[in-house]
N, CA, C and O atoms as a GROMACS GRO file, in nm:
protein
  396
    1UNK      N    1   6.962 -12.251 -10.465
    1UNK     CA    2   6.947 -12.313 -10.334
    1UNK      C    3   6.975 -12.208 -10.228
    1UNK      O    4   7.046 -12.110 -10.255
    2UNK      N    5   6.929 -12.222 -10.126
    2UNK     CA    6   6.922 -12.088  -9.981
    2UNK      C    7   7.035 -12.173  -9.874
    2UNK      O    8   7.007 -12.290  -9.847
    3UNK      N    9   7.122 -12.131  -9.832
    3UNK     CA   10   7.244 -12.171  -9.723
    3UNK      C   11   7.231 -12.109  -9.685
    3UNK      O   12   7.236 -12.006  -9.753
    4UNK      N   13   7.202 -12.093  -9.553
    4UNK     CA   14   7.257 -11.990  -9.435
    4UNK      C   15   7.399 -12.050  -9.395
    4UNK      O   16   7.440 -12.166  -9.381
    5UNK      N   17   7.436 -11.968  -9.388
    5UNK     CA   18   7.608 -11.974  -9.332
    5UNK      C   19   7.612 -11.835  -9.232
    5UNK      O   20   7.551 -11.732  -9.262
    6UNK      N   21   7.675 -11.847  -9.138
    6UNK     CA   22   7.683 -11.724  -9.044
    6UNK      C   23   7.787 -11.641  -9.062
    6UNK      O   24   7.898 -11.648  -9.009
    7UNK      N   25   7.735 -11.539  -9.160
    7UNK     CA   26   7.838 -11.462  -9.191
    7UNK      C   27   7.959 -11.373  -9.051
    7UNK      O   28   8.079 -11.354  -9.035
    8UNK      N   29   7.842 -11.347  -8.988
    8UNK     CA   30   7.940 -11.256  -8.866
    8UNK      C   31   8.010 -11.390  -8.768
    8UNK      O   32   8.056 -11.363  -8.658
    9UNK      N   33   8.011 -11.507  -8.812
    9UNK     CA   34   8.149 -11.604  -8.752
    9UNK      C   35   8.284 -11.603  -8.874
    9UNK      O   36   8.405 -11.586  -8.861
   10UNK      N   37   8.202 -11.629  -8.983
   10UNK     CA   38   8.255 -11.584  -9.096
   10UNK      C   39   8.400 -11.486  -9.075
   10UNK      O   40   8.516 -11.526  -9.066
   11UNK      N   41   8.349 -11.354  -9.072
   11UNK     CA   42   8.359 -11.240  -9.072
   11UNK      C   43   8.487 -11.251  -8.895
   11UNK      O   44   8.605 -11.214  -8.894
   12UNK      N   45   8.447 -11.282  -8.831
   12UNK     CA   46   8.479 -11.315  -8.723
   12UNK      C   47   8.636 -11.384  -8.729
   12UNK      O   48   8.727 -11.335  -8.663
   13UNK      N   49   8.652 -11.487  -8.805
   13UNK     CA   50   8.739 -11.592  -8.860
   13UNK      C   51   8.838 -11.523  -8.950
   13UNK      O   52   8.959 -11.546  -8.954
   14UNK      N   53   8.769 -11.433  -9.026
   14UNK     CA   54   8.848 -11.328  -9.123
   14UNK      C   55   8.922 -11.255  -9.029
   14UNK      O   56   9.041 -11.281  -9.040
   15UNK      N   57   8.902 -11.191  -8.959
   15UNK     CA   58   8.949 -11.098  -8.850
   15UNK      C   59   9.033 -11.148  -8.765
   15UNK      O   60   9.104 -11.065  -8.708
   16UNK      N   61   9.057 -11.318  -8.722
   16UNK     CA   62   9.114 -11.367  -8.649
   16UNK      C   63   9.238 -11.397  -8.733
   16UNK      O   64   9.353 -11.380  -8.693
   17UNK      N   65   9.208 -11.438  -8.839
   17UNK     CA   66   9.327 -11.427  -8.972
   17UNK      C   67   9.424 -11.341  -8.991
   17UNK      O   68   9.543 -11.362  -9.014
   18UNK      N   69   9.340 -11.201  -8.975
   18UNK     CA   70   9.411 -11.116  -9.004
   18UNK      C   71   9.399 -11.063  -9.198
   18UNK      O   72   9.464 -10.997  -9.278
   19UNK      N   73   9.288 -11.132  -9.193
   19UNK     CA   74   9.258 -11.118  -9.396
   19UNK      C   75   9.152 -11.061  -9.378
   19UNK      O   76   9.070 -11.058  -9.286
   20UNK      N   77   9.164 -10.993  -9.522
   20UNK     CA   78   9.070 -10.869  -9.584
   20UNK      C   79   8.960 -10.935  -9.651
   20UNK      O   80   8.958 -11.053  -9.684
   21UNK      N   81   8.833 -10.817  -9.676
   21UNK     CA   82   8.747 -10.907  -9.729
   21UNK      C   83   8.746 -10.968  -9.886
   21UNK      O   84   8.680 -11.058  -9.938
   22UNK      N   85   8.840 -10.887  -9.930
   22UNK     CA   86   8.934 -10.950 -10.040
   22UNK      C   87   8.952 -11.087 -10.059
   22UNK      O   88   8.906 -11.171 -10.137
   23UNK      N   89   9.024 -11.086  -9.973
   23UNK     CA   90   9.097 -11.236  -9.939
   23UNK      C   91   8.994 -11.390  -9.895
   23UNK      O   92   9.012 -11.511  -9.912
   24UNK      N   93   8.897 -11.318  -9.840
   24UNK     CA   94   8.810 -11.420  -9.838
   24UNK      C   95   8.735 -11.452  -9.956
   24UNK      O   96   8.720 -11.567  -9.998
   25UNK      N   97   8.688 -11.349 -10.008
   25UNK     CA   98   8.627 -11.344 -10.169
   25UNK      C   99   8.681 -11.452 -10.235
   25UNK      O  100   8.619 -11.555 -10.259
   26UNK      N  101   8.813 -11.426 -10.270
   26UNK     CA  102   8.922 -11.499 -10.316
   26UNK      C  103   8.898 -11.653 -10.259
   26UNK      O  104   8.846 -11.737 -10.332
   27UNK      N  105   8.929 -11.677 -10.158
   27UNK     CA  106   8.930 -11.844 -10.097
   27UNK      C  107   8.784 -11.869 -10.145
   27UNK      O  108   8.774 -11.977 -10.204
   28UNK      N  109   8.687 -11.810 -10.137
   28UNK     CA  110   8.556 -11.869 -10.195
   28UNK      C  111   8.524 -11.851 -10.315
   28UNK      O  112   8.409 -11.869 -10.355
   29UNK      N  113   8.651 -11.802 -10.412
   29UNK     CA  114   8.616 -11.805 -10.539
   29UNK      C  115   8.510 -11.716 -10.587
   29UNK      O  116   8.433 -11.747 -10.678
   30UNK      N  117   8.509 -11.582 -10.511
   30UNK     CA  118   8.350 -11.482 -10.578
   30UNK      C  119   8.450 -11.352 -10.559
   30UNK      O  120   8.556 -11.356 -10.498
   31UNK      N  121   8.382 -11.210 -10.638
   31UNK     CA  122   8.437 -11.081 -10.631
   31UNK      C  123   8.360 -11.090 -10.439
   31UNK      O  124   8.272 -11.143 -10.371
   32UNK      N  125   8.520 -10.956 -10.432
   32UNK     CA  126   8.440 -10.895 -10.296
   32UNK      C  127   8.362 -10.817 -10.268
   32UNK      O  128   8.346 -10.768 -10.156
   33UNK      N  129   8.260 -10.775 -10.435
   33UNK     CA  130   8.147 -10.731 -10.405
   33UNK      C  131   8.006 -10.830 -10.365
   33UNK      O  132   7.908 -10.787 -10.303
   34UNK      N  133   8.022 -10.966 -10.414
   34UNK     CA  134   7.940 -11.039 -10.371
   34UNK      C  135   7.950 -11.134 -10.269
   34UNK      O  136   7.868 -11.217 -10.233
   35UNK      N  137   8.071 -11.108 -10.226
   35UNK     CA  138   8.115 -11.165 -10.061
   35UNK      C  139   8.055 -11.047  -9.958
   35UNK      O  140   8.006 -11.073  -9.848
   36UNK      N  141   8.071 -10.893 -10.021
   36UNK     CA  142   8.022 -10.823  -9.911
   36UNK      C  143   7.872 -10.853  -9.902
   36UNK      O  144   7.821 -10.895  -9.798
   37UNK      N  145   7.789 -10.826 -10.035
   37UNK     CA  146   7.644 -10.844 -10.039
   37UNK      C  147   7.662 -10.964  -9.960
   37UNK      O  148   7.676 -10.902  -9.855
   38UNK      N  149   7.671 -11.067  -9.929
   38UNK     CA  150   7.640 -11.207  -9.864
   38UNK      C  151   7.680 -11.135  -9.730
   38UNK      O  152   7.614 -11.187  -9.640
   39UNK      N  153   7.738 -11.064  -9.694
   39UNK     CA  154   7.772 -11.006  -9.549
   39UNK      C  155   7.644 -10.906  -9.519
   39UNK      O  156   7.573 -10.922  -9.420
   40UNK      N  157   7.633 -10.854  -9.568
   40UNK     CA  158   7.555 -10.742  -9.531
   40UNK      C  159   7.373 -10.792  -9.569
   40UNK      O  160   7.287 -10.760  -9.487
   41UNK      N  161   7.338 -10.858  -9.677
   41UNK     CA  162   7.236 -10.950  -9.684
   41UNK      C  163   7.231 -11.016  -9.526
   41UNK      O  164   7.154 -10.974  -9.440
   42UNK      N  165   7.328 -11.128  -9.504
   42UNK     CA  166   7.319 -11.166  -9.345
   42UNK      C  167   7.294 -11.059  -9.217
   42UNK      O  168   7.203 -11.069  -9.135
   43UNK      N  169   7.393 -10.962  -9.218
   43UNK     CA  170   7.375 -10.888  -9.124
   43UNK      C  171   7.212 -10.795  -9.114
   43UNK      O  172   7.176 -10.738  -9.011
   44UNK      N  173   7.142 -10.798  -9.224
   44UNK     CA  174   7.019 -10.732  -9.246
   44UNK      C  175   6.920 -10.826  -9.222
   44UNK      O  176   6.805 -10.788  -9.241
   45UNK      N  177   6.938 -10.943  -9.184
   45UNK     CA  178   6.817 -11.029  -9.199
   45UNK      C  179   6.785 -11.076  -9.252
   45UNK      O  180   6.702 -11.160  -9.219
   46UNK      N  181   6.833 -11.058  -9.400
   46UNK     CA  182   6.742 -11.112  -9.555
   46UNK      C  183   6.794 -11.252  -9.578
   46UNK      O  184   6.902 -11.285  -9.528
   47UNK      N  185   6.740 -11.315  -9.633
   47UNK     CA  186   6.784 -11.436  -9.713
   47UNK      C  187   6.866 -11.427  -9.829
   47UNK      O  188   6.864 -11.356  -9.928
   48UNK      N  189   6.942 -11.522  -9.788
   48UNK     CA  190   7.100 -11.510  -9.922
   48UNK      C  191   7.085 -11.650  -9.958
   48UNK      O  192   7.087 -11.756  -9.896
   49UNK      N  193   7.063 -11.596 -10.137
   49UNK     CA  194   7.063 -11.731 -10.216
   49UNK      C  195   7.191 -11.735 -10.268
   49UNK      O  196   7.222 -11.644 -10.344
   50UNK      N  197   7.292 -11.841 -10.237
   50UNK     CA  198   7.400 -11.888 -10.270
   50UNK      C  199   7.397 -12.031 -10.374
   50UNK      O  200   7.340 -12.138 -10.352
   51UNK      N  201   7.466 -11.996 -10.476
   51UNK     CA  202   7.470 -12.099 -10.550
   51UNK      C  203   7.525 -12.193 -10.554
   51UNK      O  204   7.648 -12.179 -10.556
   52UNK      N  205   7.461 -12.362 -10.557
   52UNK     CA  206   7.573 -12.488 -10.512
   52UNK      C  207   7.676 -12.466 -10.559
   52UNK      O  208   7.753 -12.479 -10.464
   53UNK      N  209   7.746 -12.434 -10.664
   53UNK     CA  210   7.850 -12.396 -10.712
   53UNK      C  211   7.957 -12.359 -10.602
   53UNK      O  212   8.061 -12.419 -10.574
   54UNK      N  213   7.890 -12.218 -10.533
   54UNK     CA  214   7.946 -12.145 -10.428
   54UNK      C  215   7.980 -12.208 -10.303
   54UNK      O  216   8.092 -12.206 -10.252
   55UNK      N  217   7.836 -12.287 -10.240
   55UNK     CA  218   7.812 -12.372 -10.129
   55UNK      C  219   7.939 -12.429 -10.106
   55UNK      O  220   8.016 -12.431 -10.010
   56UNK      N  221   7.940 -12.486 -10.250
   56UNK     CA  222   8.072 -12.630 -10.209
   56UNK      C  223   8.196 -12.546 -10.195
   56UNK      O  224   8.291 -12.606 -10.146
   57UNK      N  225   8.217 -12.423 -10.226
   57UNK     CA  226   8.347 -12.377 -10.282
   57UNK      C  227   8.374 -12.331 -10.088
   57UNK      O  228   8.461 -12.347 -10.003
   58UNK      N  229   8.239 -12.270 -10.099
   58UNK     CA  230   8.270 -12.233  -9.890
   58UNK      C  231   8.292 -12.313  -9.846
   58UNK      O  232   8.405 -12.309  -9.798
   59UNK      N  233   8.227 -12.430  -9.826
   59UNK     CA  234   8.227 -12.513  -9.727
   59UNK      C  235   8.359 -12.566  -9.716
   59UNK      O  236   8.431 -12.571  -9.616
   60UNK      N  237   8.389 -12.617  -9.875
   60UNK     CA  238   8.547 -12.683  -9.867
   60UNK      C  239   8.631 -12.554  -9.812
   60UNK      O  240   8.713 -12.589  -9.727
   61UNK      N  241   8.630 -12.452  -9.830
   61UNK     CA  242   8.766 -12.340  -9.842
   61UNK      C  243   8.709 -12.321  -9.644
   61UNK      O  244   8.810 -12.306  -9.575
   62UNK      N  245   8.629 -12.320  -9.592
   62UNK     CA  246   8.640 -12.326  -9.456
   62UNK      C  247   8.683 -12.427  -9.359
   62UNK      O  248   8.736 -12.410  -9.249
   63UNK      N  249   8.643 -12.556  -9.430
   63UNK     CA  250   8.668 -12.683  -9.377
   63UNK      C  251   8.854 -12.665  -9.397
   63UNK      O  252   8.933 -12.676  -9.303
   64UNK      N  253   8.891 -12.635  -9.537
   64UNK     CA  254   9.026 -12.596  -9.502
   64UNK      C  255   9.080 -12.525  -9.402
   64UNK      O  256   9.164 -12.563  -9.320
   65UNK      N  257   9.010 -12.386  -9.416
   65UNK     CA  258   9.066 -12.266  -9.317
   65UNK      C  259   9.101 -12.379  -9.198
   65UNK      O  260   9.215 -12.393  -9.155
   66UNK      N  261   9.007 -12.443  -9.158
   66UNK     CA  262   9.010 -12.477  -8.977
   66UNK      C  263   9.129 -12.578  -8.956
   66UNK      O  264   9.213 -12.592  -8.867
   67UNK      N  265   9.092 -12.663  -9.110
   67UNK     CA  266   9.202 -12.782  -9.070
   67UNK      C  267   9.387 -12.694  -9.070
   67UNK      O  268   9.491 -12.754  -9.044
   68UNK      N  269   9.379 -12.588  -9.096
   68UNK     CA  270   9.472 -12.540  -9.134
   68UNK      C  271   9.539 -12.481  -8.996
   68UNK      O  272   9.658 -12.492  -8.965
   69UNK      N  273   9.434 -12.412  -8.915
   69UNK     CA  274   9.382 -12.300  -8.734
   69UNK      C  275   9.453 -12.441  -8.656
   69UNK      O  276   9.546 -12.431  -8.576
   70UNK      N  277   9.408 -12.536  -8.687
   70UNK     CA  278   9.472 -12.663  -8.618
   70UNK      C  279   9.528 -12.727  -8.625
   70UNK      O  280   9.550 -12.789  -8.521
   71UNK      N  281   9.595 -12.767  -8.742
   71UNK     CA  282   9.696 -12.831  -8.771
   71UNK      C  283   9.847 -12.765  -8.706
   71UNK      O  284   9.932 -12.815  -8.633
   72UNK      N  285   9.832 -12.627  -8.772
   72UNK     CA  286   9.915 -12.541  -8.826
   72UNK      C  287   9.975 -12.406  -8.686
   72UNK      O  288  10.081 -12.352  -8.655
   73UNK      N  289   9.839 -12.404  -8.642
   73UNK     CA  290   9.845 -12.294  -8.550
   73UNK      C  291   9.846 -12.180  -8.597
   73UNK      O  292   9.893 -12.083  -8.536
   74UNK      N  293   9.797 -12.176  -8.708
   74UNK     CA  294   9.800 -12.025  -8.810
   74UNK      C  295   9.714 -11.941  -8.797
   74UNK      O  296   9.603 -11.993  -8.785
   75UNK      N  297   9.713 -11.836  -8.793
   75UNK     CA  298   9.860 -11.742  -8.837
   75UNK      C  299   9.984 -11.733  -8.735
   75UNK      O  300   9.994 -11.669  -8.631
   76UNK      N  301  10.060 -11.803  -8.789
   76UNK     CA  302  10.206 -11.800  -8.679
   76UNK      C  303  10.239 -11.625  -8.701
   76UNK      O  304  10.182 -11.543  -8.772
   77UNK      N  305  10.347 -11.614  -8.613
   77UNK     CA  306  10.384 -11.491  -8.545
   77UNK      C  307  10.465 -11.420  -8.709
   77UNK      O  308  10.481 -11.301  -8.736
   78UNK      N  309  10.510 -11.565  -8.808
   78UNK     CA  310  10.584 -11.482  -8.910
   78UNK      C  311  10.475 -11.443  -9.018
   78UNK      O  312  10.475 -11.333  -9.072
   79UNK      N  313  10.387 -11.535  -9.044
   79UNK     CA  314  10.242 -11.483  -9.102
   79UNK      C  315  10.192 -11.395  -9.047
   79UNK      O  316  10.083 -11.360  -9.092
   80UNK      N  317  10.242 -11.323  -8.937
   80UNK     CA  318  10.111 -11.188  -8.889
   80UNK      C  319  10.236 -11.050  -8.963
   80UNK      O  320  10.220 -10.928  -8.975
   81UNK      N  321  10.341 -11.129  -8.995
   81UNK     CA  322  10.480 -11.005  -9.052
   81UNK      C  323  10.448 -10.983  -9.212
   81UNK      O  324  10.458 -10.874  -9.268
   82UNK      N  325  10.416 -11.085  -9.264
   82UNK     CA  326  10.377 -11.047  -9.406
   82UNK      C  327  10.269 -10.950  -9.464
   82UNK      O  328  10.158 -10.920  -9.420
   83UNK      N  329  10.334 -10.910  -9.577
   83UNK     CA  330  10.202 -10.834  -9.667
   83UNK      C  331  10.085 -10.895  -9.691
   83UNK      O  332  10.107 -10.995  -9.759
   84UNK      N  333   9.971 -10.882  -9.667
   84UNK     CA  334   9.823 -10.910  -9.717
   84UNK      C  335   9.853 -11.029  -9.851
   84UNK      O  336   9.799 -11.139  -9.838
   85UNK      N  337   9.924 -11.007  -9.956
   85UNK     CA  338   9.903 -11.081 -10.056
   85UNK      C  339  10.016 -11.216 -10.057
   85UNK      O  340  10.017 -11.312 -10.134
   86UNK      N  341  10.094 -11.190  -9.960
   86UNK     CA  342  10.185 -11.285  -9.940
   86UNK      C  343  10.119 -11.395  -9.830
   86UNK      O  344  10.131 -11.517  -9.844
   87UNK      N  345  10.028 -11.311  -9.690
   87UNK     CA  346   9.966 -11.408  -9.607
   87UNK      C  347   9.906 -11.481  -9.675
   87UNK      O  348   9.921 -11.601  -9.652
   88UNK      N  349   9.798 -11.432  -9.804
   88UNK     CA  350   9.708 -11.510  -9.816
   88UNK      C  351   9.766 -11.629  -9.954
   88UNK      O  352   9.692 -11.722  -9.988
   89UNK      N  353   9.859 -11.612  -9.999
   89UNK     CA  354   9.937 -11.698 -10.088
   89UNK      C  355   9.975 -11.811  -9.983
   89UNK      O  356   9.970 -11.928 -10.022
   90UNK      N  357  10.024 -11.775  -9.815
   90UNK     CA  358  10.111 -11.904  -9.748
   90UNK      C  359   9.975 -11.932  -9.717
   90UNK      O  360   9.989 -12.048  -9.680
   91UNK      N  361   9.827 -11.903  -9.703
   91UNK     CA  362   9.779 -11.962  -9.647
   91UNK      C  363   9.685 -12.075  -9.733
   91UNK      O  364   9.647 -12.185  -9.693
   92UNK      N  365   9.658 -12.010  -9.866
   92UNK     CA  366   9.591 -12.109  -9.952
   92UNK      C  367   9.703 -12.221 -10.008
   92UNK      O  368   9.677 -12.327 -10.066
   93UNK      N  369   9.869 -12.154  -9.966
   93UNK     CA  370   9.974 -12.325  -9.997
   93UNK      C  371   9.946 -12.424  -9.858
   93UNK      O  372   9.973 -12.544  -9.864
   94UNK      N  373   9.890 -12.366  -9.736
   94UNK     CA  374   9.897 -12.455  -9.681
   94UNK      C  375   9.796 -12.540  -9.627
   94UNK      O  376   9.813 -12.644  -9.564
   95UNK      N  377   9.615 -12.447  -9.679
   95UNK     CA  378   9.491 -12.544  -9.749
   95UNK      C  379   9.500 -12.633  -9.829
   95UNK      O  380   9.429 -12.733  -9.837
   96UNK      N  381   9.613 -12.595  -9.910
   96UNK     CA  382   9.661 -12.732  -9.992
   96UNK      C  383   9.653 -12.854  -9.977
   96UNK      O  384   9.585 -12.954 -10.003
   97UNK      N  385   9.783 -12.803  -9.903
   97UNK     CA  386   9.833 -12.969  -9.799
   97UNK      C  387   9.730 -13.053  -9.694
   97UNK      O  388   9.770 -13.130  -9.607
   98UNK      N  389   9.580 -13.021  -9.725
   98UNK     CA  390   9.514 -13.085  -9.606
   98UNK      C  391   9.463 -13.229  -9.724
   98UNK      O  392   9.405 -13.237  -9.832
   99UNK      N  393   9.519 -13.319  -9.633
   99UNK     CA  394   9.483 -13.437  -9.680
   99UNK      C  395   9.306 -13.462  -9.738
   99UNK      O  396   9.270 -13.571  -9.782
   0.00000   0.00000   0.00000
């Protein structure tokens, strides 16, 4: 199946985080070699075939991210103090918690 998803808001959202492209890989469940190809596929113009598999795994792990930007107000000031692997541990405990 073909999703466009906008990677450079994407990408954008990552950066506002303060997470690597690692870390996003990770929340969507793919290596961050095929999180970058989906970046750079977008940024080139081309069409990116993403698999429903994947679809659902973004959509939910973003629909988290936000409920999380708003609930939460995250990244608080002590999440911008942590190591990379510790932010992204408080942040997928607290995707958790979204009802």
């Amino acid at each position: 199946m073909t999703k466009t998803f906008d990677f450079d808001k994407i990408e954008q959202l990552r950066e506002r985080l303060d997470l690597r492209q690692q870390d996003m890989a990770d929340l969507f469940g793919v290596s961050r070699v095929q999180y970058n190809k989906w970046v750079n596929h977008f940024r080139a113009g081309e069409t990116i075939r993403i698999r429903d598999v994947n679809l659902k795994r973004i959509r939910d792990s973003l629909d988290a991210v936000v409920w999380v930007l708003r609930t939460h107000g995250w990244p608080t000031q002590a999440a911008e103090q942590l190591e990379p692997t510790a932010k992204l541990r408080e942040l997928k405990w607290l995707m958790s918690q979204q009802p």
